[in-house]
C-alpha positions in Angstrom: 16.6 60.2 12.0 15.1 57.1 11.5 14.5 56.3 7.5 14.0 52.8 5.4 12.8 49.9 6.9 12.9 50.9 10.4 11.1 53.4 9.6 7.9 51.8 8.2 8.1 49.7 10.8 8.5 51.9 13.9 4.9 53.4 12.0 3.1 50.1 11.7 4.3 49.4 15.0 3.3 52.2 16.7 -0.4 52.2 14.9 -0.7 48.4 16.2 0.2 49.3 19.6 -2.5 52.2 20.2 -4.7 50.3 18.4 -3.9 47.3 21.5 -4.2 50.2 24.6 -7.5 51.5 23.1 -8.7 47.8 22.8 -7.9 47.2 26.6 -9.2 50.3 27.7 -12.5 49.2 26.1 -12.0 45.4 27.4 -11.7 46.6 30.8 -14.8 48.5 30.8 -16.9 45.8 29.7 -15.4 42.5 30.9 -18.2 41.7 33.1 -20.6 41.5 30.4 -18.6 39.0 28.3 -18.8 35.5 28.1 -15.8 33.2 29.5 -14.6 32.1 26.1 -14.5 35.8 25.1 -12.1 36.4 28.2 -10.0 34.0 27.4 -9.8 35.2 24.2 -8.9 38.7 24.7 -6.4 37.8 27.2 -4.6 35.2 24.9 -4.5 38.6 22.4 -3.3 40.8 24.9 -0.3 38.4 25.7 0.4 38.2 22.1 0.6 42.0 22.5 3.1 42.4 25.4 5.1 39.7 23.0 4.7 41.9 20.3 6.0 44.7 22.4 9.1 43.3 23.4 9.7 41.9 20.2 9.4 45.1 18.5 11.8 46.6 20.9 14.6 44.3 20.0 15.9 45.3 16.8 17.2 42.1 16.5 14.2 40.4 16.4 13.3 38.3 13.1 10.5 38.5 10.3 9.5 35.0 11.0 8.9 35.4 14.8 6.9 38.9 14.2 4.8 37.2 11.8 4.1 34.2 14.5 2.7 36.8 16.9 0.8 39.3 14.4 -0.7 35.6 13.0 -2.1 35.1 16.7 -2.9 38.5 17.4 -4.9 38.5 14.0 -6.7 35.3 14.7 -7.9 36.1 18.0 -8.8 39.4 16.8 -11.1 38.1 13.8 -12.6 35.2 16.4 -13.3 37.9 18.7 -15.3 39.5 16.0 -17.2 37.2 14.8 -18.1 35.8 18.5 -19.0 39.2 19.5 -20.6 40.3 16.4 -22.9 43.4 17.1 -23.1 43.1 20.8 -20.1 45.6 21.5 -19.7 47.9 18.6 -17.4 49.7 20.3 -15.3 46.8 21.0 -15.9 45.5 17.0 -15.1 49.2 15.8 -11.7 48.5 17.9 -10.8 45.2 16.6 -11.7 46.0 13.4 -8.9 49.1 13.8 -6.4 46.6 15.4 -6.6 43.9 12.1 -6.1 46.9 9.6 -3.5 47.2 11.3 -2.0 43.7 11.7 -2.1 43.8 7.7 -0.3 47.1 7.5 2.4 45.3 9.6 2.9 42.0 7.4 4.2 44.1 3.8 4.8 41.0 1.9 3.1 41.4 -1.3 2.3 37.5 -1.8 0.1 37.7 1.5 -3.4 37.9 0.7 -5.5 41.1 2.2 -7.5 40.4 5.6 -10.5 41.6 3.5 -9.7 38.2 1.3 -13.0 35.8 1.5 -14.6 38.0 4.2 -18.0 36.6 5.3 -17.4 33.9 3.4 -18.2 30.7 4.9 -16.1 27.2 3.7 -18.0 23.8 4.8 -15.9 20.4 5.0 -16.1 17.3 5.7 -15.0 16.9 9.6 -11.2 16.5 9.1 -8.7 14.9 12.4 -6.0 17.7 11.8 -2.5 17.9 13.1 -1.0 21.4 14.4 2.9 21.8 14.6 4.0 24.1 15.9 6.6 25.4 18.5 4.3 28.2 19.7 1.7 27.5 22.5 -0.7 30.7 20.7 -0.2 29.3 17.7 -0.9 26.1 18.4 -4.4 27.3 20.4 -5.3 29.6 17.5 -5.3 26.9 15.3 -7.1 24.2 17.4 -9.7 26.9 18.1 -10.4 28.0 14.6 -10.7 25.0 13.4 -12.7 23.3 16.2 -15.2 25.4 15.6 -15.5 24.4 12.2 -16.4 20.5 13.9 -12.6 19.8 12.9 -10.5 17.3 15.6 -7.8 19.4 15.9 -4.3 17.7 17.9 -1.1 19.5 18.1 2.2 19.1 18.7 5.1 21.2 20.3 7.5 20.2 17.8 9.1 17.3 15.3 9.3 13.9 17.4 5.8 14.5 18.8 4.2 15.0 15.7 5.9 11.8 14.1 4.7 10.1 17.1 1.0 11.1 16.5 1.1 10.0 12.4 2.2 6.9 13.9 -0.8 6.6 16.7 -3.4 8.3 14.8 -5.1 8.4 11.1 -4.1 11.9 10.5 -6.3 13.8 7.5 -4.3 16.7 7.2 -1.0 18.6 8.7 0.0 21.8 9.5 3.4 22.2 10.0 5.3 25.2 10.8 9.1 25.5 9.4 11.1 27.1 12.3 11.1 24.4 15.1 14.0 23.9 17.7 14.1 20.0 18.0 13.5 19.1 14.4 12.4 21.9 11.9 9.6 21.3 9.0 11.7 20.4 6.2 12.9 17.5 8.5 9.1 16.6 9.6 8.0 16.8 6.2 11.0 14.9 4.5 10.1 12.0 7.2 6.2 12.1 6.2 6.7 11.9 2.5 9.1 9.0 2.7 7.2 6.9 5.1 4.8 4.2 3.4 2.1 5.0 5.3 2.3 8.8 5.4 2.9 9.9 2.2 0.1 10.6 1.2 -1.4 12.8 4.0 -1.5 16.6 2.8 1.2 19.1 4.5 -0.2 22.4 4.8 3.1 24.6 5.7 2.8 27.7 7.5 5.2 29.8 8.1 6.8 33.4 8.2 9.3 32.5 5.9 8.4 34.1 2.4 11.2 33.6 0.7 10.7 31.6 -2.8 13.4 29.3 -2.8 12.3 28.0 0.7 9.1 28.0 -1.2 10.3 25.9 -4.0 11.9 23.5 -1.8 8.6 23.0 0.3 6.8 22.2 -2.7 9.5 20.2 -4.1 10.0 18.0 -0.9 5.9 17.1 -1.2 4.3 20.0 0.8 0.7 20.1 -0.9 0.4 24.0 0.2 2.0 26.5 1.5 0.7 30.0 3.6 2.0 32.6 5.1 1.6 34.2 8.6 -0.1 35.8 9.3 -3.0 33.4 7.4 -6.0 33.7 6.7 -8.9 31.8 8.3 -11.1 31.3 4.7 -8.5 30.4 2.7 -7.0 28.2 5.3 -10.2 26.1 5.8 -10.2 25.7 1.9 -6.3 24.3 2.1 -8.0 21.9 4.8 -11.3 20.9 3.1 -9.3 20.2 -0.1 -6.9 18.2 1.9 -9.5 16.0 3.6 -10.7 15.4 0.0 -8.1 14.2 -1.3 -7.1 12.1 1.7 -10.8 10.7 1.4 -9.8 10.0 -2.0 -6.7 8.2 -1.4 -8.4 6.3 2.0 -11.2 5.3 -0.6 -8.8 4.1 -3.3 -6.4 2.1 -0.6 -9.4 0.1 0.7 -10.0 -0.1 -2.7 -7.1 -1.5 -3.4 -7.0 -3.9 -0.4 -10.5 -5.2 -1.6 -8.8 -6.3 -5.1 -5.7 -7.9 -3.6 -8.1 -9.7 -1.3 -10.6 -10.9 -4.0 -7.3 -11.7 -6.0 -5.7 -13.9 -3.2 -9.2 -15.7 -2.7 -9.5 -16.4 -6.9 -5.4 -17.5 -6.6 -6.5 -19.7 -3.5 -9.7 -21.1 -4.9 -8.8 -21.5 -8.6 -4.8 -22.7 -7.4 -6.9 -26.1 -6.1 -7.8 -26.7 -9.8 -5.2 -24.7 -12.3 -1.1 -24.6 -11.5 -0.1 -21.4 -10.5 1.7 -20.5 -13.7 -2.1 -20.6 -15.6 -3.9 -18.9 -13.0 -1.1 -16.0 -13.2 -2.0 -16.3 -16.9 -5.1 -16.0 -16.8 -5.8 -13.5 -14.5 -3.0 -11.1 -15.5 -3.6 -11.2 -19.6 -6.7 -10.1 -21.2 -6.5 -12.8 -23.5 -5.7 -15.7 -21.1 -9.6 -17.1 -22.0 -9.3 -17.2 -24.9 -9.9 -20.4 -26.7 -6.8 -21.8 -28.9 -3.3 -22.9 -28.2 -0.1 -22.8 -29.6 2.7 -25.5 -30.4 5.4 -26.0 -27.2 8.2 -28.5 -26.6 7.5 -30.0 -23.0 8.6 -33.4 -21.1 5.3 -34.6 -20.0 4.6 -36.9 -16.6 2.6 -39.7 -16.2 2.4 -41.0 -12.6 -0.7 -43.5 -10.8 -0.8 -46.1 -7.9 0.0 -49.9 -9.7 -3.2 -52.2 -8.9 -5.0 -49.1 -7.6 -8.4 -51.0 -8.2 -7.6 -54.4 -6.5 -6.7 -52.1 -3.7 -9.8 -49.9 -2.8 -12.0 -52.8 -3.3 -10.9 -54.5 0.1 -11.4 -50.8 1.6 -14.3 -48.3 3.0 -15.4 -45.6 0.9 -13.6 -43.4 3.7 -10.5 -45.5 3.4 -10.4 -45.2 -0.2 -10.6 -41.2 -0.1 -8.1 -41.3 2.5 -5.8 -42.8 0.3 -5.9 -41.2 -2.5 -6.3 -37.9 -1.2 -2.7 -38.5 0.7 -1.3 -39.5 -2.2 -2.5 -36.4 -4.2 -1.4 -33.9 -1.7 2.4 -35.1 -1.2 2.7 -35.5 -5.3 0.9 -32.4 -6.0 3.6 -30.1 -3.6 6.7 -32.3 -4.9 5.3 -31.1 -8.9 4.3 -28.0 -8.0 7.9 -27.5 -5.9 9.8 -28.5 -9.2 7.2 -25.5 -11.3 5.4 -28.5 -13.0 2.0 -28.2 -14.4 -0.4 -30.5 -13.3 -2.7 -30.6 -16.0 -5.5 -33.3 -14.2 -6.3 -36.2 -11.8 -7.8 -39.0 -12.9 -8.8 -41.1 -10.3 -5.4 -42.2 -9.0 -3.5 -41.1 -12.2 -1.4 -37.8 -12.0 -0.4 -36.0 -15.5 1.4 -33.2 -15.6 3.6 -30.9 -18.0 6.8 -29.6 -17.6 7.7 -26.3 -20.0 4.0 -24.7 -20.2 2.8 -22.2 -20.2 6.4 -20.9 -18.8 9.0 -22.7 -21.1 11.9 -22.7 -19.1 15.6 -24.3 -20.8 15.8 -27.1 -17.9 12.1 -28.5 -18.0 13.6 -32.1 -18.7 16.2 -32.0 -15.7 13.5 -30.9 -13.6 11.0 -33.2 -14.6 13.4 -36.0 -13.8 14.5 -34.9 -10.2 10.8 -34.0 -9.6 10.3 -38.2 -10.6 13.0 -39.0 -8.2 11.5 -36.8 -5.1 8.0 -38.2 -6.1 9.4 -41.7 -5.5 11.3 -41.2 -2.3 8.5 -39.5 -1.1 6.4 -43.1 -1.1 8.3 -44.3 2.1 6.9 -41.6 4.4 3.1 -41.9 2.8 3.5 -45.9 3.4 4.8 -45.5 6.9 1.5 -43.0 7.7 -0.5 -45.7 5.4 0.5 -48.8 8.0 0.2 -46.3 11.2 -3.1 -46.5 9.9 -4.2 -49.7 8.5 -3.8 -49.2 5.5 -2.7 -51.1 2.7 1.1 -49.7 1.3 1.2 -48.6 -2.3 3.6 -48.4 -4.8 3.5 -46.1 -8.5 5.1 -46.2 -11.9 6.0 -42.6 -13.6 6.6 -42.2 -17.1 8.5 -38.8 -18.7 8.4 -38.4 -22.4 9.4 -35.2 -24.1 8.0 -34.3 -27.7 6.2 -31.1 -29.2 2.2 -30.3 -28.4 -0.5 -28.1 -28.6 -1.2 -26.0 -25.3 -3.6 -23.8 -24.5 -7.2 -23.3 -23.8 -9.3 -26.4 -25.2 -12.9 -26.7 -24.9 -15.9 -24.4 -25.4 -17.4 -21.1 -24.8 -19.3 -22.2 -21.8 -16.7 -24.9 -20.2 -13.4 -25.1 -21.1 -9.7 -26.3 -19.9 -5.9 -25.3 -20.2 -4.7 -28.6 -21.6 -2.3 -30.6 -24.2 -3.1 -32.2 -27.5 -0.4 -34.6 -29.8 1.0 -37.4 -30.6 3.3 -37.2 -27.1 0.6 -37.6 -24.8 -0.3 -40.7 -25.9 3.2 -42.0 -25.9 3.8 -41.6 -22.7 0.1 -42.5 -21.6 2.0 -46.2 -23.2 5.1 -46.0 -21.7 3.2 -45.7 -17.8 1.5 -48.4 -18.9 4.4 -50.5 -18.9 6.1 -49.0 -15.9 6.6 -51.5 -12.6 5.7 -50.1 -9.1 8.4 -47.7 -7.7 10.1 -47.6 -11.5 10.4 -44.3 -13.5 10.9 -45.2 -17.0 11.8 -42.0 -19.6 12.2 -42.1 -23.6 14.9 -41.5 -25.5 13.6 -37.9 -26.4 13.8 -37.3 -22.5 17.4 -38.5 -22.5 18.5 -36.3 -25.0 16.8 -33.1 -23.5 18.8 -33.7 -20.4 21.4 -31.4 -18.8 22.9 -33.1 -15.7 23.9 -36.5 -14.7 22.0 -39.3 -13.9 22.4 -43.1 -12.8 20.0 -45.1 -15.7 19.6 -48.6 -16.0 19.7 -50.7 -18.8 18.0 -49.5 -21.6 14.3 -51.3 -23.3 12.9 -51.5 -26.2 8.8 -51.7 -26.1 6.4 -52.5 -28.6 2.6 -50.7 -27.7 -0.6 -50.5 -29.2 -1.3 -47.8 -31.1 2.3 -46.7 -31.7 3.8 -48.2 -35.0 7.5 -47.7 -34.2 9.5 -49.0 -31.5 9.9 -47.0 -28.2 13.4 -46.7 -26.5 13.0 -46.2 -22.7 15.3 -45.9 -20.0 15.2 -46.8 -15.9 16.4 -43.5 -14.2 17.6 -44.8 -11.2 19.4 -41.6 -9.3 20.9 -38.4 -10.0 25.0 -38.6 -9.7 26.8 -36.8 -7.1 
């Protein structure tokens, strides 16, 4: 006597069969009057049947593989319906028989009720939607349904060809089955959510499995939904529709996002020709980085220009002179900016810049020095381009001072710079003055800020205008091995 499980589901399965010969009979009679896609419809069901049958026979048979084929048999049979509509009442009558009892079959209590959203209709966005599954019906069930809903449906047979259609295609949405031969669904999904460019495209899992912890660990792993087979078409096409919305979302908020870095990177570029680096970042990255004011920092500040600059572009073109210059500039201006020094302005052939703001940094002297050194090695190669040329050779004086001054934003509402105020500036403006061609001369103040090791000359004392006490300065000539 057959009792328990097998016995509910020797009734359900012998309900669903009859159900299947009475819908034949009646398919049979009438197959001349039906339209092609109708055909093929009813024969993909009636395959799913004879499946059906021979699962049902093997007691071995699984829940997951039963609810595969009562998922295809229920979605051709509700296609079928709604294709046909009234035209066969007899044959609507029938189907509607067979999908009462496809639900009677699938006894989980979590699936929702074939009634569930019945003539409801759920309008989307058109959505490019990938299928996974194992199953050829399944597969075709799916790409019909939704394909009449002006989705673009793809599938895939199983694990490596759906990985290879994320990485061809701009995928809105996937559906992924669980039990897969090559490479099952937790696998699939694992790979999409830790790809860069894949984690954010919605996983729609459906499967047979209704177990919760295989639930859990869906969710868990990323899965944005998860349905059960046999599934039903309404709530299905909301899953999708709210995937394509939030994959719309995301698409909307990555070009987005591409647009700021872009604008950013153009601002960097453009304003990187006028500010350092270090006070663009500042600006741009702190809300108060415009604001007028400044506060008191201990930097080692550069003096650099070209000695008899003015007796030289007046034996040269306008061009010439530009060319000059403009040479000069660009080598000294990658050497500073190489060594993280500030270059505060140009003025006309004159370089000043600031080492240890806004970023204070403990070696600011040491790297102010060395950046000195490079600047002056780096005359050979501009002279050597300057006679390929025609041009006249040239030769500068630097001056490093180090001493405590105001930094910040100086100026007004309307125009305003990031500069340095004190008493140090104008000692060093003093001590370039004095400065022979290919010389770098640094202050005492320099000297004592210094780390490493460094061949000097003999040390000066110099009396300048404007300064009341004597300045010590000293030739650096080297850096020691």
């Amino acid at each position: 006597m057959t009792s328990g499980p097998n016995k509910t589901r020797a009734l359900w399965s012998d309900l669903l069969l009859r159900n299947m010969a009475e819908l034949r009979e009646l398919y049979n009679q009438t197959a001349e009057q039906l339209n092609e896609h109708a055909c093929e419809d009813f024969e993909r069901l009636f395959a799913s049947s004879s499946r059906l049958s021979e699962m049902l026979q093997d007691e071995d048979s699984n829940r997951h593989d039963l609810m595969n084929v009562l998922s295809a048999i229920r979605g051709y049979g509700e296609m079928l319906r709604e294709d046909l509509a009234a035209q066969h009442t007899e044959i609507d009558a029938a189907l509607a028989r067979l999908l009462k009892a496809v639900e009677s079959a699938n006894s989980a209590p979590a699936q929702a009720p074939a009634e569930m959203g019945a003539g409801r209709s759920i309008t989307s966005e058109p959505g490019f939607i990938l299928a996974v599954d194992d199953l050829q019906e399944n597969r075709e069930l799916v790409a019909r349904y939704l394909s009449r809903s002006g989705h673009i449906v793809v599938t895939a047979a199983g694990g490596e060809e759906a990985l290879l259609t994320l990485d061809q295609a701009d995928v809105d949405v996937v559906l992924l089955d669980l039990m897969m031969p090559d490479m099952d669904g937790h696998e699939v999904l694992r790979r999409i959510k830790e790809h860069p460019e894949w984690r954010a495209t919605p996983v729609i899992v459906i499967s047979g499995r209704q177990d919760m912890d295989g639930i859990i660990e869906c969710i868990e792993a990323g899965a944005d939904d998860y349905l059960f087979k046999p599934f039903n078409p309404v709530l299905l096409q909301a899953r999708i529709k709210a995937g394509i919305e939030r994959k719309r979302w995301h698409d909307r908020e990555e070009l987005y996002r591409q647009q700021l870095e872009r604008n950013e990177k153009f601002i960097r570029a453009t304003f990187g020709r006028y500010l350092s680096d270090e006070i663009v970042t500042d600006i741009l990255e702190r809300p108060e980085g415009l604001e007028l004011g400044g506060d008191l920092r201990r930097v080692t500040i550069m003096m650099s220009d070209i000695r008899g600059f003015t007796t030289i572009s007046e034996r040269l073109a306008p061009d010439q002179v530009v060319t000059l210059i403009n040479r000069y500039l660009g080598v000294m201006t990658d050497i500073i900016m190489s060594h993280q020094g500030t270059i505060d302005e140009f003025i006309g052939d004159a370089i000043l810049a600031v080492f240890g703001a806004p970023q204070h940094r403990d070696d600011d002297a040491d790297r102010a020095v060395r950046c000195a050194l490079e600047m002056q090695q780096a005359m050979q190669g501009i002279n050597q381009r300057n006679r390929q040329e025609g041009l006249p050779e040239i030769s500068t004086g630097i001056a490093l001072n180090t001493g405590d001054v105001i930094a910040g934003n100086i100026g007004s509402e309307r125009r305003s710079k990031y500069g340095f105020v004190g008493h140090p500036m104008n000692v060093t403006s003093r001590i370039e003055d004095v400065t022979d061609g290919g010389e770098i001369l640094i202050a005492d103040s320099t000297l004592a800020e210094l780390r490493g090791h460094y061949i000097t000359g003999e040390a000066r004392e110099l009396n300048v205008r404007g300064i009341d006490e004597l300045l010590q300065v000293h030739p650096i000539q080297g850096e020691k091995p």
